[in-house]
BAFI-3210 file (N, C-alpha, C; in Angstrom, 3 decimals, decimal comma, padded with zeros to 6 digits):
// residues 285
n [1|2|3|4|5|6|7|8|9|10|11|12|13|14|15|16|17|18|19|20|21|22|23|24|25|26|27|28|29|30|31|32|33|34|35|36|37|38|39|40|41|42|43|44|45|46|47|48|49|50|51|52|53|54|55|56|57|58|59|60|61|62|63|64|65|66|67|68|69|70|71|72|73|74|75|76|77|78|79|80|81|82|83|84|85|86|87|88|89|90|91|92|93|94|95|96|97|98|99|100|101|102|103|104|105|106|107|108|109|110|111|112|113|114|115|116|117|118|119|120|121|122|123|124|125|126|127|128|129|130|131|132|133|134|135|136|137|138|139|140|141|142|143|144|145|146|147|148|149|150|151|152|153|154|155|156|157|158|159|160|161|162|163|164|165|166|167|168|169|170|171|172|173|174|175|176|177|178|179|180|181|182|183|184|185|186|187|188|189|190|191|192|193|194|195|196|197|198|199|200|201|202|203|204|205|206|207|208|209|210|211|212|213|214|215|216|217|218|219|220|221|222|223|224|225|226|227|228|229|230|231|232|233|234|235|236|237|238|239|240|241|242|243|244|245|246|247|248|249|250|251|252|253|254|255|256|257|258|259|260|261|262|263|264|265|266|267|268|269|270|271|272|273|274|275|276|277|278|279|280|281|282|283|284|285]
n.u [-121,743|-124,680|-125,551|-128,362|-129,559|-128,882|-130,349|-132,282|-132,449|-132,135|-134,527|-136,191|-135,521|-135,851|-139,429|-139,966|-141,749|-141,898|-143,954|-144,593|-141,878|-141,904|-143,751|-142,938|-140,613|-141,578|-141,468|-142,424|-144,133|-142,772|-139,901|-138,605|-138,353|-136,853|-134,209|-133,598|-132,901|-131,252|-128,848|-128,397|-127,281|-125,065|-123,712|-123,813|-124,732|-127,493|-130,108|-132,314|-135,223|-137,833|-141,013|-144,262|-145,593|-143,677|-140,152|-137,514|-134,594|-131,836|-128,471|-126,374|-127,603|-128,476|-125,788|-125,221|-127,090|-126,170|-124,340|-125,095|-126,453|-124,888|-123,063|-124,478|-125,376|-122,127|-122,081|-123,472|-122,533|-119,850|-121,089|-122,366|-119,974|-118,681|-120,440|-121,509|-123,869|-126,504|-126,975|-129,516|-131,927|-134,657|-137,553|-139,696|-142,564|-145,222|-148,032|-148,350|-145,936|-144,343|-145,103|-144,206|-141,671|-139,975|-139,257|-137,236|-135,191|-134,758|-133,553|-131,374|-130,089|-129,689|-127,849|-125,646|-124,901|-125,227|-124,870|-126,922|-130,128|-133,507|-136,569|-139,694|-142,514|-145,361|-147,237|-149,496|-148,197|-148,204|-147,986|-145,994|-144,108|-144,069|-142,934|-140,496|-139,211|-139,596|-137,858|-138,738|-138,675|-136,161|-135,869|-137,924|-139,765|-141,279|-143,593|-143,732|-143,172|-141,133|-138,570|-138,297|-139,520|-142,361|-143,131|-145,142|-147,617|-147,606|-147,288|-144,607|-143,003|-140,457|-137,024|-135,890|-133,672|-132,841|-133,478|-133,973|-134,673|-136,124|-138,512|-142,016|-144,281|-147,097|-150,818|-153,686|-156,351|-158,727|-161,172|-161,754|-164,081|-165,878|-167,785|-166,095|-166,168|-166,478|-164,217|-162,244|-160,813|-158,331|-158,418|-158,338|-155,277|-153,591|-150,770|-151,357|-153,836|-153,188|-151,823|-153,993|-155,543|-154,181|-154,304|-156,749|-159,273|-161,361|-164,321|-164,460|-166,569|-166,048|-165,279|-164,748|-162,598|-161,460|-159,272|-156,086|-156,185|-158,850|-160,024|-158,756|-159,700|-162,259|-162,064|-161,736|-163,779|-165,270|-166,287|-165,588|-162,468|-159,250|-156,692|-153,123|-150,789|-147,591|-146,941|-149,444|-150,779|-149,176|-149,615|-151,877|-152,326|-150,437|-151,722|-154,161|-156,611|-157,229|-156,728|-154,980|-156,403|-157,277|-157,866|-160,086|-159,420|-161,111|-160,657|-158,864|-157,159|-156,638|-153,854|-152,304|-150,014|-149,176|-147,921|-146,633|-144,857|-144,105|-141,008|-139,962|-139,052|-137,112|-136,633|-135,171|-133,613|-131,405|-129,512|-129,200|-127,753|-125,461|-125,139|-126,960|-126,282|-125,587|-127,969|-129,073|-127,043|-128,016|-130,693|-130,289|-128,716]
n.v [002,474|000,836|-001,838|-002,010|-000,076|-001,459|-003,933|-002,879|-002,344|-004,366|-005,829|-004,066|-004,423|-007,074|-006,999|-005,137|-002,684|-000,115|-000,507|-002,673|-003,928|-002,516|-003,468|-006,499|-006,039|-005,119|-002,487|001,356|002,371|005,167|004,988|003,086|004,470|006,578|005,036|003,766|006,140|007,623|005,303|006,023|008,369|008,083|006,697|008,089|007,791|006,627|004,282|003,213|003,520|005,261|004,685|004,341|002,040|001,529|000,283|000,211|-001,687|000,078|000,637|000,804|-000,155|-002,553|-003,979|-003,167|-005,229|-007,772|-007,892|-007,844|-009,217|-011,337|-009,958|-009,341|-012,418|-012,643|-010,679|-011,321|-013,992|-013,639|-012,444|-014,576|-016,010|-014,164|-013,571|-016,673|-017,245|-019,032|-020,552|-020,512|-021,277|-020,690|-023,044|-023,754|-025,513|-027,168|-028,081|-030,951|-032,141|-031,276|-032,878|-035,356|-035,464|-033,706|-034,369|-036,079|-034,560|-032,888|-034,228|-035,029|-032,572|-032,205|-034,153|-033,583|-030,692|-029,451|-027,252|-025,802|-024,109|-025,024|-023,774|-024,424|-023,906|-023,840|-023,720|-022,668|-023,275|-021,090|-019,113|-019,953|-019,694|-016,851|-015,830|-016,457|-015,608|-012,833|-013,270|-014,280|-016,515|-018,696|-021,246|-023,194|-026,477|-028,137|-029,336|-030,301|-030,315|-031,048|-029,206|-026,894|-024,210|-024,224|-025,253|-027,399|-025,736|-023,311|-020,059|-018,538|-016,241|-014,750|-014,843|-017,833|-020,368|-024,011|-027,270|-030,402|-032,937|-035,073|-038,093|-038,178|-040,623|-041,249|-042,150|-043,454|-044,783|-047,163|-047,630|-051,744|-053,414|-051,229|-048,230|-046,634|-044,262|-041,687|-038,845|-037,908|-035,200|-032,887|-029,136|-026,582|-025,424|-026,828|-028,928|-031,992|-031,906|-030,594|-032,491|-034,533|-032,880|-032,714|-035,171|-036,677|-035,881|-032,928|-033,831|-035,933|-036,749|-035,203|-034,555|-032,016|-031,867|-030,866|-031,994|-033,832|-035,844|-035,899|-036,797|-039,404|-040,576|-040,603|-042,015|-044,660|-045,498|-046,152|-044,103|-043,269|-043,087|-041,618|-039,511|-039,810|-038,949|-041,298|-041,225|-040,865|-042,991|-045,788|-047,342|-048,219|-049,694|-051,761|-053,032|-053,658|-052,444|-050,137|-050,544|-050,432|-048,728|-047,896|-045,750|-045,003|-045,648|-043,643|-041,701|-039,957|-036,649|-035,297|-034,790|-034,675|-034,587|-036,068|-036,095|-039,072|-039,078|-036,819|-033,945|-033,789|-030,516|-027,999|-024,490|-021,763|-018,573|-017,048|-015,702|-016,874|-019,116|-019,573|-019,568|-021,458|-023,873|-025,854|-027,176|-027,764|-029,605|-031,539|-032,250|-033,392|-035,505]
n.w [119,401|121,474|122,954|123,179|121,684|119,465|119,529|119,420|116,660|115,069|115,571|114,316|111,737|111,630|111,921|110,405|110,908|113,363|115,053|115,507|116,136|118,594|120,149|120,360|121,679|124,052|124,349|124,308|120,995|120,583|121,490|120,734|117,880|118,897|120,065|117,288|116,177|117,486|117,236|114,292|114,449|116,025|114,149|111,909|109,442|107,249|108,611|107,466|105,647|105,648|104,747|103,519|104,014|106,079|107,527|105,313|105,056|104,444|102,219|103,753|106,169|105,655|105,632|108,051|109,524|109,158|110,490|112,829|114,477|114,826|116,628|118,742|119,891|120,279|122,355|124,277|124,947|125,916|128,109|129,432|130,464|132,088|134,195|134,932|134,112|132,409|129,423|126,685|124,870|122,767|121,534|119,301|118,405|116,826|118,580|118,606|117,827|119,531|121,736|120,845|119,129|120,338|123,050|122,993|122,268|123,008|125,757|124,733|123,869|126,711|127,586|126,444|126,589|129,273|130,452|129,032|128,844|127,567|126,630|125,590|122,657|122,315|119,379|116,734|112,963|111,443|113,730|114,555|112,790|112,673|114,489|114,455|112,252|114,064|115,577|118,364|118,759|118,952|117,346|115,127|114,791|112,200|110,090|106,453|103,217|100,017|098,334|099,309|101,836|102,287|100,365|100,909|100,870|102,179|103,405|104,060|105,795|105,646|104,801|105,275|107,061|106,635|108,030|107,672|109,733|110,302|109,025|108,871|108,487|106,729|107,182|105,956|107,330|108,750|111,362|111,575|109,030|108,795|108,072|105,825|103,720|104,380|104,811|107,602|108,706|109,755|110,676|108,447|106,829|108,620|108,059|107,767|106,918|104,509|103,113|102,913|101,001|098,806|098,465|097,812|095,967|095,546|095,739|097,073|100,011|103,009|106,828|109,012|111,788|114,786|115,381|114,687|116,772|117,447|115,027|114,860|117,462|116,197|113,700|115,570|115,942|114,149|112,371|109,875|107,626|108,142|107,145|108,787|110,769|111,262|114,177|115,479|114,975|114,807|116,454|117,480|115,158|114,962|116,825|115,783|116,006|113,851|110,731|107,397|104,718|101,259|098,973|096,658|093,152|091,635|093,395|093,401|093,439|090,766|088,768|091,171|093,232|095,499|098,952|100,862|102,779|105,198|105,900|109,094|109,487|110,848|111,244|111,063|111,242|109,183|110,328|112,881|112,873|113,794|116,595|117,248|116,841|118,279|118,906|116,423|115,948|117,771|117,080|114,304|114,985]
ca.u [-122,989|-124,802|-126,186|-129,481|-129,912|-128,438|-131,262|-133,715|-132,351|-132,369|-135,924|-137,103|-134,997|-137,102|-140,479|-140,406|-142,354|-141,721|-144,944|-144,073|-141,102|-142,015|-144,712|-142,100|-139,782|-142,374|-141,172|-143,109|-142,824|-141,577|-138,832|-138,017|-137,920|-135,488|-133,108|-133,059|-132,596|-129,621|-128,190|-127,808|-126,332|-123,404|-123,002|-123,754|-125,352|-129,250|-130,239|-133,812|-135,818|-139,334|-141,642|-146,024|-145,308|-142,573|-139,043|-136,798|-133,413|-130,614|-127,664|-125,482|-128,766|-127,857|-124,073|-125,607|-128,286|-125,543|-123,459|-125,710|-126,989|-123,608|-122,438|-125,375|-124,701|-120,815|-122,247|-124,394|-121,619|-119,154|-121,828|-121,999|-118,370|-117,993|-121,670|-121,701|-125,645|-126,979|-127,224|-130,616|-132,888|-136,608|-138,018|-141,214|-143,317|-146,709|-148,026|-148,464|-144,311|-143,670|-145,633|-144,132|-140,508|-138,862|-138,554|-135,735|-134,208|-134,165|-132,736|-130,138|-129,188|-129,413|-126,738|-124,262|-124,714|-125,738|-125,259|-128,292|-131,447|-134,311|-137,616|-140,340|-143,393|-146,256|-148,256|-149,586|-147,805|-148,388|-147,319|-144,533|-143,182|-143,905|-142,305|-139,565|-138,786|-139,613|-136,732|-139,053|-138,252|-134,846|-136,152|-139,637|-139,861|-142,880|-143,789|-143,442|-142,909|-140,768|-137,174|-138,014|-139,613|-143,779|-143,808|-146,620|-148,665|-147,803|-146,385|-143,269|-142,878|-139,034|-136,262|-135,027|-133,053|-133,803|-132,812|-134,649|-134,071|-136,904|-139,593|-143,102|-145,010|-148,662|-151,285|-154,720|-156,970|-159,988|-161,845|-161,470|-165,073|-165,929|-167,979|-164,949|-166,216|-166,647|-162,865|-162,087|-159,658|-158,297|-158,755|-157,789|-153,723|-152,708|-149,920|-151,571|-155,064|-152,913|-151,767|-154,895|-156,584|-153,301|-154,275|-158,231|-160,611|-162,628|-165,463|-164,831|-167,106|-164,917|-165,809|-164,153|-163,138|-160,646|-157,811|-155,529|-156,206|-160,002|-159,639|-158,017|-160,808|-163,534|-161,741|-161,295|-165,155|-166,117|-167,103|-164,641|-161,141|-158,400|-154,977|-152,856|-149,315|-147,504|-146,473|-150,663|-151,722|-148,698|-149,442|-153,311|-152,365|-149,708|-152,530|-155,691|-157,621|-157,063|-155,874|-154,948|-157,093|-156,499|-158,097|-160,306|-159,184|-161,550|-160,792|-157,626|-157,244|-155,828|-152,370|-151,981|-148,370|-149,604|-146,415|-146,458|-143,802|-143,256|-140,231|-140,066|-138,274|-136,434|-136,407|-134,594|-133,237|-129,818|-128,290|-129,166|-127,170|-123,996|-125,618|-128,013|-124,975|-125,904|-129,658|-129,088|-126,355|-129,040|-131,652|-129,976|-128,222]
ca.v [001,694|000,596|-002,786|-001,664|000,296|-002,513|-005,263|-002,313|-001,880|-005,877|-006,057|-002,887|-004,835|-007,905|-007,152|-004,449|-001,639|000,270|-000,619|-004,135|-003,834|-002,266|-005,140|-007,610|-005,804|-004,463|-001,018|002,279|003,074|006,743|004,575|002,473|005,394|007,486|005,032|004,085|007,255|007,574|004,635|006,519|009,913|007,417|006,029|009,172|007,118|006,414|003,063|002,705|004,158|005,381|004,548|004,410|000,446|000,432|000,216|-000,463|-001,194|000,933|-000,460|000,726|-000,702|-004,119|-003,917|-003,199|-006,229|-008,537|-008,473|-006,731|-010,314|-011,701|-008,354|-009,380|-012,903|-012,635|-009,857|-012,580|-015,335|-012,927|-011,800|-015,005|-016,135|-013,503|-014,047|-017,851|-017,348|-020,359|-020,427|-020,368|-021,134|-020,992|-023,508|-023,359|-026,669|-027,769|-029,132|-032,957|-032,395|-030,849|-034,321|-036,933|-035,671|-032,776|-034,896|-037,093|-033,523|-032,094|-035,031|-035,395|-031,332|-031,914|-034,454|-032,963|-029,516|-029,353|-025,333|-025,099|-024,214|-025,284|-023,211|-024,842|-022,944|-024,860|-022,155|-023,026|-023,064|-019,490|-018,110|-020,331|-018,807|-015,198|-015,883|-017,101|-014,093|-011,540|-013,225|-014,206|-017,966|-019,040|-021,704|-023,973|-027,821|-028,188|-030,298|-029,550|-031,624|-030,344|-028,517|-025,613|-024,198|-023,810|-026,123|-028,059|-025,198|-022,484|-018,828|-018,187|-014,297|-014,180|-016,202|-018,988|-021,594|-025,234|-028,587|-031,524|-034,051|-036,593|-037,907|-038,520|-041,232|-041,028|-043,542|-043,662|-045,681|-046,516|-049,017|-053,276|-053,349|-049,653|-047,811|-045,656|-043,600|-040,358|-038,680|-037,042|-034,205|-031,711|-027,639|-026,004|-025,059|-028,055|-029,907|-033,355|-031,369|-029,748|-033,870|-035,043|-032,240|-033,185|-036,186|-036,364|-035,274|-032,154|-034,071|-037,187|-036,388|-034,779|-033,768|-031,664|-031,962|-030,284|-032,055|-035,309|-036,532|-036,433|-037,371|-041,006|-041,358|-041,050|-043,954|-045,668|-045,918|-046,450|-043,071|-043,047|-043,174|-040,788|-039,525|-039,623|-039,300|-042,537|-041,533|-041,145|-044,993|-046,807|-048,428|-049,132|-050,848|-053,108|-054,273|-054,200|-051,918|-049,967|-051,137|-049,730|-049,051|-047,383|-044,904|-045,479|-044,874|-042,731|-040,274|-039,084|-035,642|-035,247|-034,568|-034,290|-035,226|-035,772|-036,792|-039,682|-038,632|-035,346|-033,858|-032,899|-029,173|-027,336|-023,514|-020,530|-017,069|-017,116|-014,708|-017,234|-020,305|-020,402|-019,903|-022,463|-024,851|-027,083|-027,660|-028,282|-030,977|-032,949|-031,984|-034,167|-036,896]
ca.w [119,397|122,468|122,754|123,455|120,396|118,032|119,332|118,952|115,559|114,929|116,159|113,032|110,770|110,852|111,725|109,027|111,617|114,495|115,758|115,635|116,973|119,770|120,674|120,223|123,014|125,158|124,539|123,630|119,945|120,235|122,812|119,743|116,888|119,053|119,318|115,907|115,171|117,768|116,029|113,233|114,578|116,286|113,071|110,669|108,399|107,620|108,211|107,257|104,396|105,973|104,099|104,213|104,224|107,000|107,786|104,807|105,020|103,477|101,966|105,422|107,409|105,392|106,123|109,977|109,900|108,009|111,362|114,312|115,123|115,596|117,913|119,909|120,412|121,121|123,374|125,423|125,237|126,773|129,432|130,561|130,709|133,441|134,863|134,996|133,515|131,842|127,672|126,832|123,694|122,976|120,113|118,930|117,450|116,534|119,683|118,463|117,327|120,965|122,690|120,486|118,953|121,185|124,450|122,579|121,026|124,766|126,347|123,800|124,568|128,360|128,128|125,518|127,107|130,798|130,697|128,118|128,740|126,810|126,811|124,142|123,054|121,263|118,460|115,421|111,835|111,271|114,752|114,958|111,560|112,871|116,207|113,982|111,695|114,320|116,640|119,477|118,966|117,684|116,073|114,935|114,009|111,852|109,004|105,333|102,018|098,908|098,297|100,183|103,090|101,959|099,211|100,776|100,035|103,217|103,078|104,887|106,176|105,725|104,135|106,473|106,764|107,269|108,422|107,399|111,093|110,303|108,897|108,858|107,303|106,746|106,788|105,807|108,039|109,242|112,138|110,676|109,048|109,282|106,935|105,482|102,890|104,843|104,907|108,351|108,105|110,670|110,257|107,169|107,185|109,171|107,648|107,610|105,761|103,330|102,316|102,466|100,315|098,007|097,464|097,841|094,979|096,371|095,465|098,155|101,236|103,997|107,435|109,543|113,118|115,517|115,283|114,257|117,805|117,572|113,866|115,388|117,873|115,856|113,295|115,901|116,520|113,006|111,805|108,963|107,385|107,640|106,538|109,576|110,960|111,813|115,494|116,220|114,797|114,663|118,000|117,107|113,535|115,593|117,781|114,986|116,448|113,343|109,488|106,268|103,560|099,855|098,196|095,082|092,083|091,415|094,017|093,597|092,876|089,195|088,901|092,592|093,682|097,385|099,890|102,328|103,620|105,592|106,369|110,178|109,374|111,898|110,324|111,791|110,614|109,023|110,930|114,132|113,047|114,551|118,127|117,527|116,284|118,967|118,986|114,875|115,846|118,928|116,081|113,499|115,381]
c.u [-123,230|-125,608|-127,628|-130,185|-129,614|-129,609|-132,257|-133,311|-132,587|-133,787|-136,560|-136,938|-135,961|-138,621|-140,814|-141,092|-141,879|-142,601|-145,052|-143,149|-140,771|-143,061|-144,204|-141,257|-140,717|-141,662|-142,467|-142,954|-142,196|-140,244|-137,770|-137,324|-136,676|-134,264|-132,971|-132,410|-130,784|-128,497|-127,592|-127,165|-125,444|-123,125|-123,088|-123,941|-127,241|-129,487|-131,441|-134,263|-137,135|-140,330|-143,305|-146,229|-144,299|-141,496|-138,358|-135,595|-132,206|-129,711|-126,751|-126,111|-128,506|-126,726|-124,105|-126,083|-127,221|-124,895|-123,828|-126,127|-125,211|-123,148|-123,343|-125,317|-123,140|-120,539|-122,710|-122,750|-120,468|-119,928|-121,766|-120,987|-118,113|-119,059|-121,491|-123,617|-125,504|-127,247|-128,720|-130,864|-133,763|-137,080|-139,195|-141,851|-144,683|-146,903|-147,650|-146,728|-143,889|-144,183|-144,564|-142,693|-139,497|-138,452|-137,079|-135,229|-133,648|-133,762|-131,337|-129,006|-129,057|-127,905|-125,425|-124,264|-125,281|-126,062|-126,180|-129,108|-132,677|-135,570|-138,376|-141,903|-144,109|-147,423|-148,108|-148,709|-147,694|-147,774|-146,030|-143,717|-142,814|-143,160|-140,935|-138,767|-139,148|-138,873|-137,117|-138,648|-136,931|-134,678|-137,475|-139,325|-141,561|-143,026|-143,773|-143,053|-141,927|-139,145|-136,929|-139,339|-141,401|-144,059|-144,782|-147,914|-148,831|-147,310|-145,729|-143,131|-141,873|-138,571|-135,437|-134,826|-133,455|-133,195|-133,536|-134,229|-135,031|-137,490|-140,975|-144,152|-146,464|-149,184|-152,408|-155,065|-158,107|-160,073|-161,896|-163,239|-165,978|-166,648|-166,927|-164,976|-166,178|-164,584|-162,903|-160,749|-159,918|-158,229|-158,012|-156,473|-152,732|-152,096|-150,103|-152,991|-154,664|-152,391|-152,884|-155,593|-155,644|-153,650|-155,527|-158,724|-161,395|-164,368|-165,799|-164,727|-166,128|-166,079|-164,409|-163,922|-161,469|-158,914|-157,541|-156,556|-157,628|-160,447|-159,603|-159,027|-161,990|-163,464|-161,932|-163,097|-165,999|-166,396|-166,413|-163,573|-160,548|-156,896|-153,904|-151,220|-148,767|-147,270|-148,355|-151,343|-150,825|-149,248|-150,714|-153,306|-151,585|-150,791|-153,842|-156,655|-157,750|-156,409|-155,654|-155,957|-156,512|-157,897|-158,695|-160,067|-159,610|-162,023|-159,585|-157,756|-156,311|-154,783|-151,852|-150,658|-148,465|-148,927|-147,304|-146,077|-143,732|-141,912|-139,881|-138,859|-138,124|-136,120|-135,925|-133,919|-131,982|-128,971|-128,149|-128,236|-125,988|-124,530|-126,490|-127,366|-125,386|-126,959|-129,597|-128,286|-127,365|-130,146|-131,632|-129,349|-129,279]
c.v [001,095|-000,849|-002,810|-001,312|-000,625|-003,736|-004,555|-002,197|-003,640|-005,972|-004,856|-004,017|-006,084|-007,811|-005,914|-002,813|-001,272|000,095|-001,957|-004,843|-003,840|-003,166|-005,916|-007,517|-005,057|-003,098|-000,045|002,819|004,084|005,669|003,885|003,546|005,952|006,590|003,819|005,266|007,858|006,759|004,929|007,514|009,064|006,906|006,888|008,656|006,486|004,615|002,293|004,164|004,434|005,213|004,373|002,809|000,433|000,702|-000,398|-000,185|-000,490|-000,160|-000,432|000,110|-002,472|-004,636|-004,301|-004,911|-007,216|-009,320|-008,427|-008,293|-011,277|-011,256|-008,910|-010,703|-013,117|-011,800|-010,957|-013,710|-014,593|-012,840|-013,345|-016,144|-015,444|-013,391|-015,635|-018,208|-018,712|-019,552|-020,745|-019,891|-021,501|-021,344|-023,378|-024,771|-026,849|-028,588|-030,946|-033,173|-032,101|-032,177|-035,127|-036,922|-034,625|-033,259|-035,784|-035,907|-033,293|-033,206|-035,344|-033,651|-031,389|-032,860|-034,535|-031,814|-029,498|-028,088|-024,872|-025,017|-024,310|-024,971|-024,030|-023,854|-023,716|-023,943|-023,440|-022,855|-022,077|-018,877|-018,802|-019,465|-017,485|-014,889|-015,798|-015,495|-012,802|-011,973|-013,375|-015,835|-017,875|-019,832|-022,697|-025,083|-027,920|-029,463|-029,597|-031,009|-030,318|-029,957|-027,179|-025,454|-023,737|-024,657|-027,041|-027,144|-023,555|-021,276|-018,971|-015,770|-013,784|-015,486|-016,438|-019,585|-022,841|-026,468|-029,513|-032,821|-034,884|-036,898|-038,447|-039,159|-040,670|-042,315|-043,510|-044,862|-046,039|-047,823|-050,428|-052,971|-051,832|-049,070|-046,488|-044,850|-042,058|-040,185|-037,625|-035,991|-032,952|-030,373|-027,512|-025,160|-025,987|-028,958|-031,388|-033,057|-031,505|-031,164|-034,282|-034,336|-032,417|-034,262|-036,606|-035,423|-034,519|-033,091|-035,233|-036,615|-035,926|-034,543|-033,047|-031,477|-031,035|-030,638|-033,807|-036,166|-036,990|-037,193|-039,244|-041,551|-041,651|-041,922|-044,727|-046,466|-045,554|-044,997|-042,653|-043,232|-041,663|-040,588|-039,147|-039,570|-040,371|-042,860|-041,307|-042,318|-045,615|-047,896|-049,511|-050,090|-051,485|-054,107|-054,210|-053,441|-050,478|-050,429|-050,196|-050,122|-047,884|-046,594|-045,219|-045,335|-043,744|-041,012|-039,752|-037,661|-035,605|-034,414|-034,171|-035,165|-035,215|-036,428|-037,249|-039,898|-037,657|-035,169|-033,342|-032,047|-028,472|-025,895|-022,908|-019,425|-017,230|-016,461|-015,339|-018,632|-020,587|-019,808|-021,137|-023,460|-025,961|-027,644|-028,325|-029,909|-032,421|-033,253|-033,217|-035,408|-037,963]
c.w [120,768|122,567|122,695|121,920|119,167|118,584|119,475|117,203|114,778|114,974|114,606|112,124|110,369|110,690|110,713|109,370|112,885|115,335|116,446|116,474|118,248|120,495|121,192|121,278|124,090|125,680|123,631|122,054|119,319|120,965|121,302|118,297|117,534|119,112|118,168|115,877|115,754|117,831|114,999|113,295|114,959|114,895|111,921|109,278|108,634|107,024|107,982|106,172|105,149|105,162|104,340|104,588|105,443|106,612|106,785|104,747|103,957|103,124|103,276|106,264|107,018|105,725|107,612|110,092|109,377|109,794|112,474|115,426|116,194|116,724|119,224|120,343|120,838|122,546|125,049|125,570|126,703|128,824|130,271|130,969|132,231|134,416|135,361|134,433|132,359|130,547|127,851|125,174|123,981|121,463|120,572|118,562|117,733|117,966|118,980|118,199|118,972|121,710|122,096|119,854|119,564|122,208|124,199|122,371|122,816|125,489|125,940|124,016|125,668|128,700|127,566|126,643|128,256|131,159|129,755|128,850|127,487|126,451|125,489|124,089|121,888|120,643|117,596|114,106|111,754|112,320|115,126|113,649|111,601|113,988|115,537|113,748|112,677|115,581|117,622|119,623|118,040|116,839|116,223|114,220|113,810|110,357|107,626|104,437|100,859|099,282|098,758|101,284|102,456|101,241|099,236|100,348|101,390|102,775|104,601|105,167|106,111|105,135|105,561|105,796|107,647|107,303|108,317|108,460|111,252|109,493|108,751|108,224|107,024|106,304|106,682|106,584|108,555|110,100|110,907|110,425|108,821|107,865|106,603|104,106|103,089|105,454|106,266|108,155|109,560|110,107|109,131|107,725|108,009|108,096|107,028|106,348|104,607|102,650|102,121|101,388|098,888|097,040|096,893|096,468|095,690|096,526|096,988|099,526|102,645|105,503|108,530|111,159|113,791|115,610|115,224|115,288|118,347|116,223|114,621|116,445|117,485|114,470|114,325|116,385|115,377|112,190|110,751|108,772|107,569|107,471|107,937|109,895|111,766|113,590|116,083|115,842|114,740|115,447|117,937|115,696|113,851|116,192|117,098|115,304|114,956|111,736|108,250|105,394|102,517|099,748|096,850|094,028|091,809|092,235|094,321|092,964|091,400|089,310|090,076|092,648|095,497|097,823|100,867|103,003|103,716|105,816|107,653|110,028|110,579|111,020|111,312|111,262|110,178|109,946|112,778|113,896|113,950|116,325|118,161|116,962|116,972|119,543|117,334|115,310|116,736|117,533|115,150|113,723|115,708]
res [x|x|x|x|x|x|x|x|x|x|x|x|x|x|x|x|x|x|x|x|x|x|x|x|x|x|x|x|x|x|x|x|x|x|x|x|x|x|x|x|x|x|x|x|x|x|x|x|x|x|x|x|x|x|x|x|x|x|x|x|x|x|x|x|x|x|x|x|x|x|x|x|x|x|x|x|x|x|x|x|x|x|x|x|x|x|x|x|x|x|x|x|x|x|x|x|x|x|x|x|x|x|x|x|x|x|x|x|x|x|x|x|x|x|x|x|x|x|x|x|x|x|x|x|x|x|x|x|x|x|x|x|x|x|x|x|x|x|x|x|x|x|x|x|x|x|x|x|x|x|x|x|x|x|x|x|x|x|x|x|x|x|x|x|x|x|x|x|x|x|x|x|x|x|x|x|x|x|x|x|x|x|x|x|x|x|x|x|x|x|x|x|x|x|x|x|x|x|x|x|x|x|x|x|x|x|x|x|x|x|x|x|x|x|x|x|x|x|x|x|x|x|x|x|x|x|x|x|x|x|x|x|x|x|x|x|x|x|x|x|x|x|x|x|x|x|x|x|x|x|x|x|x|x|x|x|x|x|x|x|x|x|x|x|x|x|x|x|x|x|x|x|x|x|x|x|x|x|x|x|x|x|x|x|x]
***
């Protein structure tokens, strides 16, 4: 086996296509089919099922994918033992999580580990999850409620694993005085939406605007209440320029179980944990 061909064969395995694949490594994808395929003459076994859907793995292609990840980091650790090359991970998060809780994570790895590097890459929900499972990020802190990894209401593209390292209040709010009947709310699939539409009655007036951060300025200049996360108003409901208000009875959504508490989630691929051993430990301390 050649290293080459085992993180082209890693790379089928998750994104499911050769077409994909080859995107993902900025290779051609005849470049990618052949070696698969001379993957499998060194190993005289077939490790993908072709199919009109895509790349599925065999049970020898599972046996492969079980350990191929490992092979390929002990491959890197080695390399740079006798290199002196710098370690090197690339997280992913929601911008507003990359402003306001990764600068403590990456300060906390710069002065445990000095030989890390730290790359961050700020996508949305969705492309952080696909970045995720197709191995271009090693791992994504995002928000989420529940006992597993969607249960606020998202799809996941692969089974990961997950670390629960904060979390996030929420606070309804609006300008002192303020006519606060109109509910602001950021795009549909955002994290903070998918609580508010939780807890909210379709029926009570919404509008929609671009994001938390214009959300919070246009409370802050009367034009409504909304459902917010505590690291973008704590500071204005210390000094009044903002307050809490409630919710009317009569606009809760019926049997809504809507969390005011997130969990800031850290997800990543199983087969990446024990390299990423020490972003989980800054993560959680």
């Amino acid at each position: 086996m050649e290293l080459r061909h085992l993180q082209v064969f890693v790379a089928v395995a998750r994104v499911g296509t050769v077409t994909g694949a080859a995107n993902a490594l900025d290779l051609a994808p005849a470049s990618v089919s052949e070696q698969v395929r001379r993957l499998e003459d060194g190993l005289g076994v077939l490790l993908f099922d072709r199919t009109p859907r895509g790349m599925r793995l065999t049970p020898p292609g599972n046996a492969l994918y079980e350990r191929a990840q490992g092979l390929l980091d002990h491959a890197d650790e080695v390399r740079r033992a006798v290199t002196g090359q710098r370690r090197h991970v690339t997280l992913g998060a929601l911008e507003m999580l990359a402003a306001t809780r990764l600068p403590a994570v990456v300060r906390r790895l710069a002065a445990r580990h000095p030989d890390l590097d730290v790359d961050v890459r700020t996508l949305n929900r969705g492309e952080l999850l696909a970045a995720v499972a197709g191995g271009e990020l090693d791992a994504a802190l995002l928000l989420d409620a529940g006992p597993r990894i969607g249960t606020l209401g998202f799809h996941t593209p692969a089974d990961l694993d997950f670390l629960d390292v904060g979390e996030v209040a929420l606070r309804l709010v609006a300008a002192p005085g303020a006519d606060a009947r109109t509910l602001l709310v950021s795009p549909q699939g955002c994290s903070i939406r998918m609580a508010a539409d939780r807890m909210f009655a379709a029926e009570v007036p919404r509008r929609e605007l671009s994001s938390i951060w214009t959300a919070r300025e246009w409370i802050r200049q009367g034009l409504g209440r909304s459902l917010l996360p505590d690291f973008a108003v704590d500071a204005d409901l210390a000094a009044g320029v903002l307050v809490p208000v409630s919710p009317a009875q009569d606009e809760a959504r019926d049997g809504a179980d809507a969390p005011l508490t997130l969990a800031l989630r850290l997800v990543w691929l199983p087969d990446r944990e024990t390299a990423l051993r020490d972003v989980l430990y800054a993560m959680s301390a």
